[in-house]
C-alpha positions as CSV (number, residue, x, y, z in Angstrom):
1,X,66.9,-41.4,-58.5
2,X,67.3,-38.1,-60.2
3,X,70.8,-36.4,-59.2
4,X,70.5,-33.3,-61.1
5,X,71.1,-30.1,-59.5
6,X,67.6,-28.3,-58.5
7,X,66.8,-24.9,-58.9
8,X,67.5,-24.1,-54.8
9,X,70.5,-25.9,-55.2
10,X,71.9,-24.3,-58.1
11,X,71.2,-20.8,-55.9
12,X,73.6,-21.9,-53.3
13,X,76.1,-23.4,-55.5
14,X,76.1,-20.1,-57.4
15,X,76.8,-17.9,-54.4
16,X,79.3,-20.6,-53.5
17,X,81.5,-19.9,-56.9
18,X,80.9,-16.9,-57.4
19,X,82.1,-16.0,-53.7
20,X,85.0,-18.3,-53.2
21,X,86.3,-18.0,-56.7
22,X,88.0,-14.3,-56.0
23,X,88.2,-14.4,-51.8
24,X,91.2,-17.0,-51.4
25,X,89.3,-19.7,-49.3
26,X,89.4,-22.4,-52.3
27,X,85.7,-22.6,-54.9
28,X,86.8,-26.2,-55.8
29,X,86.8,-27.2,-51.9
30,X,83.8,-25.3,-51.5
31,X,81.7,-26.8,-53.5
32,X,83.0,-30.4,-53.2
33,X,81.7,-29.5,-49.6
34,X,78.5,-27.9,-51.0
35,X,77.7,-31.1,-52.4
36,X,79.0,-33.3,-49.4
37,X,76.0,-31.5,-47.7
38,X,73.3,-32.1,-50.1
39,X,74.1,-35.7,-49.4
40,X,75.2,-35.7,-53.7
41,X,78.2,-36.8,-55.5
42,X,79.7,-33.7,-56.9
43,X,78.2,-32.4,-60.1
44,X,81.8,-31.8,-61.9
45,X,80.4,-31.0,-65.0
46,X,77.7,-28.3,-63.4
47,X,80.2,-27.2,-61.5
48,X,82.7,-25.7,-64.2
49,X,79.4,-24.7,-66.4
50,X,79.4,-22.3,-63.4
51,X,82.8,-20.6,-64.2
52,X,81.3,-18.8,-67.0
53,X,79.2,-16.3,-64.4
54,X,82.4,-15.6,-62.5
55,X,84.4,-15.6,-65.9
56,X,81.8,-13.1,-66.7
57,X,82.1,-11.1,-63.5
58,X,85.8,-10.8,-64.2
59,X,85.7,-9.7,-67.5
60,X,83.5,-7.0,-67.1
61,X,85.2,-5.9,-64.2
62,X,88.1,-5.2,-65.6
63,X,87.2,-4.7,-68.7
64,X,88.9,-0.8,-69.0
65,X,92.0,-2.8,-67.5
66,X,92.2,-5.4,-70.9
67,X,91.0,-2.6,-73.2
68,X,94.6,-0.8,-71.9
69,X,96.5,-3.8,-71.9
70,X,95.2,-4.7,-75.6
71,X,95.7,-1.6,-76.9
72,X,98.2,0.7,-75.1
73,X,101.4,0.6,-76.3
74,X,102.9,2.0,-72.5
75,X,100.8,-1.7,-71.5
76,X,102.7,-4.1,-73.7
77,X,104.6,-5.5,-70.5
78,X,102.7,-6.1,-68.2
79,X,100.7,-7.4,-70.8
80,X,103.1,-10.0,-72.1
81,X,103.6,-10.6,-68.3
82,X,100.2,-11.5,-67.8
83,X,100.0,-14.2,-70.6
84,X,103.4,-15.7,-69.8
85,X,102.1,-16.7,-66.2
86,X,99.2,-18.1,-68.1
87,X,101.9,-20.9,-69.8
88,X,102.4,-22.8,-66.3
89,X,98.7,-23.3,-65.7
90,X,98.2,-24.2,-69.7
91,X,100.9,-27.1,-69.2
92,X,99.8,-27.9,-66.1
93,X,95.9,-28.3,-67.6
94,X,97.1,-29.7,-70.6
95,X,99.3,-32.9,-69.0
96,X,96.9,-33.6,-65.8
97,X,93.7,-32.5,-67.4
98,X,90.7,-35.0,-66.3
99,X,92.6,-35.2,-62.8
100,X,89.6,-34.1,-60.3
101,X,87.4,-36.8,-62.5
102,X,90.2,-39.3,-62.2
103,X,91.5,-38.8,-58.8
104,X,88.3,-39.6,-56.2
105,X,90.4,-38.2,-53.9
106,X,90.7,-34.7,-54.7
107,X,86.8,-34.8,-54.5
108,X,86.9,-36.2,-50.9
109,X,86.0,-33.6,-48.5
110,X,88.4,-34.8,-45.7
111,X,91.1,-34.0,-48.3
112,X,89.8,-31.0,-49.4
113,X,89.6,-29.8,-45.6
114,X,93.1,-30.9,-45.3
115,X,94.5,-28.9,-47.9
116,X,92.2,-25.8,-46.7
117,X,94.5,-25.7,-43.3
118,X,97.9,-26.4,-45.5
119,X,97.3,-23.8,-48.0
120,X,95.4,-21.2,-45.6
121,X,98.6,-21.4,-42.8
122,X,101.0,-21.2,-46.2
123,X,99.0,-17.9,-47.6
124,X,99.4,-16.2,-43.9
125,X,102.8,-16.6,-43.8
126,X,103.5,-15.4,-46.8
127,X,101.1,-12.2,-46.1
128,X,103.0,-11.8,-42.7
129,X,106.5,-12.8,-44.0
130,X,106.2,-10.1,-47.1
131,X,108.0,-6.8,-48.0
132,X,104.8,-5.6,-49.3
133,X,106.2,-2.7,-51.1
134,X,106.1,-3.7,-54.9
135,X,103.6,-2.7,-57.0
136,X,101.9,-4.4,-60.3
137,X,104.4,-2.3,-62.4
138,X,107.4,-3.8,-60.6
139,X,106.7,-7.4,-62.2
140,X,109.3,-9.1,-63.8
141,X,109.6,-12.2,-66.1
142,X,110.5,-14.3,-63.2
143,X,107.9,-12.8,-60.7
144,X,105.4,-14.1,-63.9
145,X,107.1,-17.6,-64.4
146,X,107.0,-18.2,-60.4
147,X,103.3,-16.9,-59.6
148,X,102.5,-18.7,-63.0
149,X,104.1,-21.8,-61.7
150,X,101.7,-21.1,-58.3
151,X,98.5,-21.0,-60.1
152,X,99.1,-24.8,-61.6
153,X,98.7,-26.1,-57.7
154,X,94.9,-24.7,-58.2
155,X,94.3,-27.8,-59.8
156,X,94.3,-29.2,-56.3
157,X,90.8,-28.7,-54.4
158,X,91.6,-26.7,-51.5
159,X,94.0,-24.5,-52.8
160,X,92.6,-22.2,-54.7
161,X,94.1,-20.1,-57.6
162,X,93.4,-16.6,-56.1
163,X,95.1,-18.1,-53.1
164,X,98.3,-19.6,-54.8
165,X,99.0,-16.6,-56.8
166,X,98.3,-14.1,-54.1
167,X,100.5,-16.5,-52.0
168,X,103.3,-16.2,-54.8
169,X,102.8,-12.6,-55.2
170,X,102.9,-11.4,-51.4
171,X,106.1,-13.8,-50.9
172,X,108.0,-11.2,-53.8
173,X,106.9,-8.6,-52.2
174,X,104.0,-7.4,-53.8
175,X,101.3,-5.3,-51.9
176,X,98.5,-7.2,-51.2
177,X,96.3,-5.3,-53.6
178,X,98.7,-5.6,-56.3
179,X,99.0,-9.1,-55.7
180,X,95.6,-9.8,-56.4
181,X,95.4,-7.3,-59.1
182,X,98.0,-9.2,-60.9
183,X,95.9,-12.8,-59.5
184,X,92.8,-11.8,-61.4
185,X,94.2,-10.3,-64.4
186,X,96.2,-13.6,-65.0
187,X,93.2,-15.6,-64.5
188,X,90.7,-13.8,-67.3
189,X,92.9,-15.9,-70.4
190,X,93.1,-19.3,-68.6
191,X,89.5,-19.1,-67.0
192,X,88.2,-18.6,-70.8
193,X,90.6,-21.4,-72.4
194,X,89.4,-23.8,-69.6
195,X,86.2,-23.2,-69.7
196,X,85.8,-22.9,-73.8
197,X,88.0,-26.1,-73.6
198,X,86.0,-28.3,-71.0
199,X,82.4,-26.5,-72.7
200,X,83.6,-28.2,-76.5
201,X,84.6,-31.5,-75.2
202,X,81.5,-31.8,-73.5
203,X,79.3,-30.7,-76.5
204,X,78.6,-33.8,-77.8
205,X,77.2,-35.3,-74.6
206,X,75.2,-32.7,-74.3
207,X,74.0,-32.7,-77.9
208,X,73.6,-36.9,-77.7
209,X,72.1,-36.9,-74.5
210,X,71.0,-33.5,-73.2
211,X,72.2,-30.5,-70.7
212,X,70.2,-32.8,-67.9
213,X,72.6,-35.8,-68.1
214,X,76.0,-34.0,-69.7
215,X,76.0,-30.8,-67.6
216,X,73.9,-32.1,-64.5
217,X,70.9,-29.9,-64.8
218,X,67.8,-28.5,-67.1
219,X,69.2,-25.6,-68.6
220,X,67.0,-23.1,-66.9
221,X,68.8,-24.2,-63.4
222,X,72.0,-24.2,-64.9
223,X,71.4,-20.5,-66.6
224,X,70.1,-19.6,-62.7
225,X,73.2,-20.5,-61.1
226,X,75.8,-18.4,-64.0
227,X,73.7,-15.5,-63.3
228,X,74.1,-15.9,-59.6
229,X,77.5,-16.4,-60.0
230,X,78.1,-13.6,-62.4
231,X,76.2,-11.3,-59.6
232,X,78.1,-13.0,-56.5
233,X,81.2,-12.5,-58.4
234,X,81.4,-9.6,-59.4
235,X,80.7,-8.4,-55.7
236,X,83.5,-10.3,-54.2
237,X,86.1,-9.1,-56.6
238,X,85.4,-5.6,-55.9
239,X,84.8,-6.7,-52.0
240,X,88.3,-7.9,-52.0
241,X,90.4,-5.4,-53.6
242,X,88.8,-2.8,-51.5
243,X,89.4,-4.9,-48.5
244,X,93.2,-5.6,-49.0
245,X,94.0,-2.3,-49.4
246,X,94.4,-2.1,-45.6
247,X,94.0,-5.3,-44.4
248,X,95.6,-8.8,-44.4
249,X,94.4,-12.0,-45.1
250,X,93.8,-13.6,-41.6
251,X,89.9,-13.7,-41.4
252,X,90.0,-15.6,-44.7
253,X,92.9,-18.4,-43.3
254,X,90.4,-18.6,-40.0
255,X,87.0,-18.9,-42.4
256,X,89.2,-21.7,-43.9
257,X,90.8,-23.9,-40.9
258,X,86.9,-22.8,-39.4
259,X,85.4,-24.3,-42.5
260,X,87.7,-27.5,-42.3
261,X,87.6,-28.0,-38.4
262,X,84.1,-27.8,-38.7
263,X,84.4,-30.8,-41.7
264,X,86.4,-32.8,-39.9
265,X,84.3,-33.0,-36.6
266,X,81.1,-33.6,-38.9
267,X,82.8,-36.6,-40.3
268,X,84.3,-38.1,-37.4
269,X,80.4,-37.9,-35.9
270,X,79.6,-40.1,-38.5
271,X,82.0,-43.0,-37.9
């Protein structure tokens, strides 16, 4: 039977990165769910093909933002403090890379709806717990080692990255917009070494055997789901920032223990 992804399918699993990637609610759980529902074992390799829309989103969102941190002298820390959280992640990627592909757990959705509660009741408290009165100019080397440090737990489904960070960043006292601020700035460099990374190890499956059996769909599909991506994206970064800049996080911790619950009861129907 043919498992590809379809061109319906890749739709959904677009919207599904390209949405859960920015809001904190976890795009790795997501669309090991996704997937759970199609009745399908996850489509890893699909799945990260994806991150280039929302990498796209993100760059061209912010693109005045990296034009000023490349070349403005007055940018040069925050800059520096940008990449240096990026080393955590790197080592972290580097020594347990291959771990969703060699752990079947982290692709089990019972886990995944596990570690939606865990991480959703950790991010609350930290929103509720914070000073909230530090902007992104107020970051310090350790403030960038210790969010840094966060971002490596992304590599568990269920997480999420924007989630860790801004979980980090909102526990020293950032304001909730500059913790994301500082979330997706920190995620342009090690979204684009990840994905050029996993994109050249994968290029000669795909030249041997095709995009169909290496990435997990024709290339039209999979060009149909970066470009809904890109589009969903770019929406939900702007979404969010504009959001936290007078609200907390709390409908995004219910959408997640919802989102769980909801996985839980489906699978204890079935046994």
């Amino acid at each position: 039977m043919d498992s590809s992804v379809t061109w319906w399918q890749a739709i959904i699993l677009g919207l599904v990165q390209g949405l859960t990637e920015f809001i904190p609610v976890s795009s790795s759980a997501h669309l090991n769910i996704t997937h759970w529902m199609f009745g399908q074992d996850r489509e890893l390799a699909f799945d990260l093909t994806l991150h280039i829309g929302t990498l796209l989103a993100l760059g061209f969102y912010f693109r005045h933002d990296w034009v000023a941190l490349l070349r403005d002298a007055k940018q040069k820390k925050l800059r520096n403090l940008v990449f240096l959280a990026c080393v955590p992640a790197v080592i972290a990627g580097v020594l347990l890379r291959d771990l969703e592909e060699k752990l079947p757990l982290f692709t089990e959705v019972q886990f995944n709806a596990i570690m939606l509660i865990i991480a959703g009741i950790v991010l609350w408290l930290a929103d509720k717990a914070g000073r909230k009165q530090r902007d992104i100019g107020s970051i310090h080397v350790m403030d960038a080692v210790i969010v840094g440090c966060s971002q490596a737990l992304a590599l568990i489904p269920g997480v999420s990255r924007s989630g860790a960070t801004m979980t980090a960043g909102l526990a020293l006292g950032l304001t909730r917009e500059s913790a994301a601020r500082y979330s997706f700035l920190m995620s342009l460099p090690i979204t684009l070494g990840a994905v050029g990374f996993d994109l050249l190890k994968r290029l000669p499956g795909i030249q041997r055997d095709g995009a169909v059996a290496a990435l997990g769909a024709a290339p039209a599909v999979l060009l149909l789901g970066v470009v809904i991506a890109a589009l969903s994206g770019f929406w939900a970064i702007g979404f969010l920032l504009n959001y936290l800049k007078t609200r907390d996080v709390t409908p995004f911790v219910i959408w997640r223990i919802a989102v769980a619950m909801a996985v839980l009861s489906a699978l204890a129907l079935r046994n």
